[in-house]
C-alpha positions in Angstrom: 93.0 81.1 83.9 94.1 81.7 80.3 91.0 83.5 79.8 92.2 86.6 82.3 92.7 89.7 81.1 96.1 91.2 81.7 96.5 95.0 82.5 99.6 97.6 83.0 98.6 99.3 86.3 101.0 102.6 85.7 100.5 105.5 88.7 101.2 108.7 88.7 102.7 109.8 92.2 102.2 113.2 92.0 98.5 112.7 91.7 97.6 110.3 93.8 97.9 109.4 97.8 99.5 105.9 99.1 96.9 105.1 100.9 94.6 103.7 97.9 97.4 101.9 96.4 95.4 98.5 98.0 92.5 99.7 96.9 93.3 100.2 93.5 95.0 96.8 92.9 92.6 94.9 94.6 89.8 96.7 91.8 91.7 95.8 89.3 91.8 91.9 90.2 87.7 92.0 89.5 88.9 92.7 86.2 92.2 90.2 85.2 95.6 90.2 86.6 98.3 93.0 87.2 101.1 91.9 84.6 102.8 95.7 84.8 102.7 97.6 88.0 105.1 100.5 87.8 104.7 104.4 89.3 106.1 107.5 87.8 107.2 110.2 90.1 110.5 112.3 91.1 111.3 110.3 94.1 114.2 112.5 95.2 111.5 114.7 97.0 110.6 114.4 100.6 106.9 114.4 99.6 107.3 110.9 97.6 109.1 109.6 100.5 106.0 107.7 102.3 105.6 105.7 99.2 108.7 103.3 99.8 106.5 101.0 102.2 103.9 100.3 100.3 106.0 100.0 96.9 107.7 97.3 98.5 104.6 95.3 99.8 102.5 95.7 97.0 105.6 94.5 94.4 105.1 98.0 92.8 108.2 99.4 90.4 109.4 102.9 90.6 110.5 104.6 87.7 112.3 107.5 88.5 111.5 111.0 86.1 113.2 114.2 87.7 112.0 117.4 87.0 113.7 119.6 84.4 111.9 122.7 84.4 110.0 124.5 87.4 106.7 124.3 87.0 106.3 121.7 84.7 105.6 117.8 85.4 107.7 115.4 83.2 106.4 112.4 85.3 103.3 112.7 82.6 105.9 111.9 79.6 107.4 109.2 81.1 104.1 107.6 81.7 102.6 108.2 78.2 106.2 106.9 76.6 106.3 103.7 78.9 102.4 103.6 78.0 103.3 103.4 74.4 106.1 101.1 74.3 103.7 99.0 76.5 100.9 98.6 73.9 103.1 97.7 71.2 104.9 95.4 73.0 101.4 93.0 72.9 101.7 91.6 76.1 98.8 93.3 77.7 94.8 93.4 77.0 94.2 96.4 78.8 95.6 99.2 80.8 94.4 100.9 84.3 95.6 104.8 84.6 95.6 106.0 87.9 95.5 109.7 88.0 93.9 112.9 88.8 95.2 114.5 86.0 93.7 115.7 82.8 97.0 115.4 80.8 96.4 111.7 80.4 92.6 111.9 78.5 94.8 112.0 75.2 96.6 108.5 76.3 93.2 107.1 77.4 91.7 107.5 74.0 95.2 106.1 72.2 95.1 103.1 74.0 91.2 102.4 72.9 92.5 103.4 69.5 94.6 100.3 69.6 92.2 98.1 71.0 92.7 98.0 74.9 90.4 98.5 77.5 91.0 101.4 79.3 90.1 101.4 83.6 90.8 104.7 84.7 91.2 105.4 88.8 91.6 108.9 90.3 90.0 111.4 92.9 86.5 113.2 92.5 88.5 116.0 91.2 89.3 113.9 88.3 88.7 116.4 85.2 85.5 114.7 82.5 87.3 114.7 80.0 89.5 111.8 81.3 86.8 110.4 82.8 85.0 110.0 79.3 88.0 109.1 77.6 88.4 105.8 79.6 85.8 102.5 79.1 85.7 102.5 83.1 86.1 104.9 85.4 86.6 104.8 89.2 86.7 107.0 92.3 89.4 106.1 94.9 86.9 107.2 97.3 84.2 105.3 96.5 86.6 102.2 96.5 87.9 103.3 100.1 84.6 103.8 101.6 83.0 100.6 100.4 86.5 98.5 101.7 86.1 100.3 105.0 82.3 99.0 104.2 81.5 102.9 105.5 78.3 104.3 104.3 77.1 107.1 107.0 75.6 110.2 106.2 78.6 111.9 108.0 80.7 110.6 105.1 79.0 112.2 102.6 81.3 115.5 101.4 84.1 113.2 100.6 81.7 111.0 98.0 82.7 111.9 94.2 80.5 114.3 92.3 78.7 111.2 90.7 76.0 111.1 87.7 72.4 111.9 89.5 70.6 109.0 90.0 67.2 110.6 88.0 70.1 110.7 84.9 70.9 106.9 85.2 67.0 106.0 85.7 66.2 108.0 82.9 68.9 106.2 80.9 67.8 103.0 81.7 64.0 103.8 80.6 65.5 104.2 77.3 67.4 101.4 77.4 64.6 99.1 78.1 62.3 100.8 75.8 64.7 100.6 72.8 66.2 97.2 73.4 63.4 95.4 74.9 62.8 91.5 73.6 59.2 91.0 72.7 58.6 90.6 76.4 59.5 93.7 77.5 62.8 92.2 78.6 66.5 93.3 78.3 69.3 91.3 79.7 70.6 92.8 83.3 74.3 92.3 81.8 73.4 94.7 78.5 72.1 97.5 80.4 75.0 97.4 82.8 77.3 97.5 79.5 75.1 100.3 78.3 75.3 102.1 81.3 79.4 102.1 82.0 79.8 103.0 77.8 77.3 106.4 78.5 78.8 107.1 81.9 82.3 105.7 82.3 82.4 106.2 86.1 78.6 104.9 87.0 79.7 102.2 89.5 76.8 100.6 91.7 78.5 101.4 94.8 78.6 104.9 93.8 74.9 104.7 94.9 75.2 102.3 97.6 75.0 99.0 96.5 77.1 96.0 96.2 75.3 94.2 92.9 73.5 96.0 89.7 70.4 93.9 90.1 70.0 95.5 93.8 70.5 98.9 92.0 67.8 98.4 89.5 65.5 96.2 91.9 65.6 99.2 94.5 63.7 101.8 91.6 60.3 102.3 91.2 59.9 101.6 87.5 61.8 98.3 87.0 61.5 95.1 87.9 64.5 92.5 87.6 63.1 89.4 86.6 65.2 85.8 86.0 64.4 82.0 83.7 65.8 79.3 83.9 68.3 78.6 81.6 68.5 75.9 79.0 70.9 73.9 80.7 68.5 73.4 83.7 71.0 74.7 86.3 71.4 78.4 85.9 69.6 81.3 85.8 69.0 84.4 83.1 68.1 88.2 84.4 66.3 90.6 82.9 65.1 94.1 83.5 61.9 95.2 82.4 59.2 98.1 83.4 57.3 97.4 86.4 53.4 97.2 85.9 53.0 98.0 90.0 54.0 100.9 91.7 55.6 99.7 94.7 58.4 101.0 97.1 60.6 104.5 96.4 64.2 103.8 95.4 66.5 103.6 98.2 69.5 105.3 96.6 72.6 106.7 98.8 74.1 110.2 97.7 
């Protein structure tokens, strides 16, 4: 479609395991198409060395960035340099980071600077300041659990150290009170917008859920409402504050 978004999916291998490479590609196809997908890492090291199977089957490129001084990671330069030459080349609408790295948060913001859309990926040890410099930001558990479709309690210590869900209900009280239509509605879509520019990693399946309308229809003060469209066909949704109390909000932490 000419209407997809195209994104540079650049990794950084020293941050992040093989295992959510299928993961994170597959996330990034809700959002447009892959144009660049290219990792950074010092491959001559035994620990990179599971990657080659899953570079291959995933049409990833290496790049390869050895280390010139003990202790310090040059893989990050090559990533913000390629990054760079990337966004003024014009052939891209957005980028997706992958790291769990704090030296990227200055890129993230850059790249907003000049007008992308920034999806960042990493673990729940991800640092907030990266977090908040992206427009989207999400945990490689998360992603795992839900493709695994594993929710038990047992799973629990590995989910991400998330926003509280009284934070997000809070937010979305405001967001109804102050953008409400005169009645009492706000578009579902605009809240979820609001939502993901106040907490860059609030994702519904953070919480459980597959859908943002069975997010807001599980809480006790909203209601998600839809009309009929003009066109006769479709439908509109809307949250609003629920005038009965009914069930407690079944929310998954």
């Amino acid at each position: 479609m000419q209407d997809e978004k195209r994104f540079a999916v650049l990794i950084d291998a020293d941050n992040v395991s093989g295992k959510y490479v299928r993961y994170i590609l597959d996330e990034i196809s809700n959002n447009g198409v892959a144009t660049y997908k290219r990792i950074y890492g010092d491959w001559t090291k035994p620990s990179l060395a599971s990657w080659k199977n899953v570079l291959l089957e995933n049409s990833i490129i290496p790049f390869q960035q050895y280390g010139y001084t003990a202790g310090k990671s040059s893989t990050d330069s090559a990533m913000i340099i390629d990054a760079m030459d990337i966004l003024y080349s014009g052939h891209v609408d957005g980028f997706c980071l992958v790291s769990s790295d704090s030296d990227f948060t200055r890129l993230a913001a850059r790249l907003r600077e000049g007008g992308m859309v920034v999806i960042g990926m990493g673990e729940k040890k991800t640092p907030a300041p990266f977090i908040a410099a992206c427009n989207k930001f999400r945990y490689l558990e998360v992603l795992e659990q839900q493709a695994e479709e594993n929710e038990k309690a047992s799973d629990a210590p590995t989910k991400p150290e998330m926003v509280p869900p009284d934070k997000i209900i809070n937010s979305i009280y405001n967001m109804v009170r102050d953008n409400a239509d005169e009645d009492g509605r706000v578009l579902i879509g605009d809240v979820g917008n609001m939502l993901v520019r106040r907490y860059p990693d609030f994702d519904v399946r953070n919480y459980g859920f597959k859908k943002l309308s069975q997010f807001i229809g599980s809480l006790d003060m909203f209601d998600v409402v839809s009309v009929l469209a003009e066109n006769g066909r479709n439908r509109i949704y809307y949250v609003m504050e629920k005038s009965i109390p009914r069930r407690k909000p079944k929310i998954h932490v």
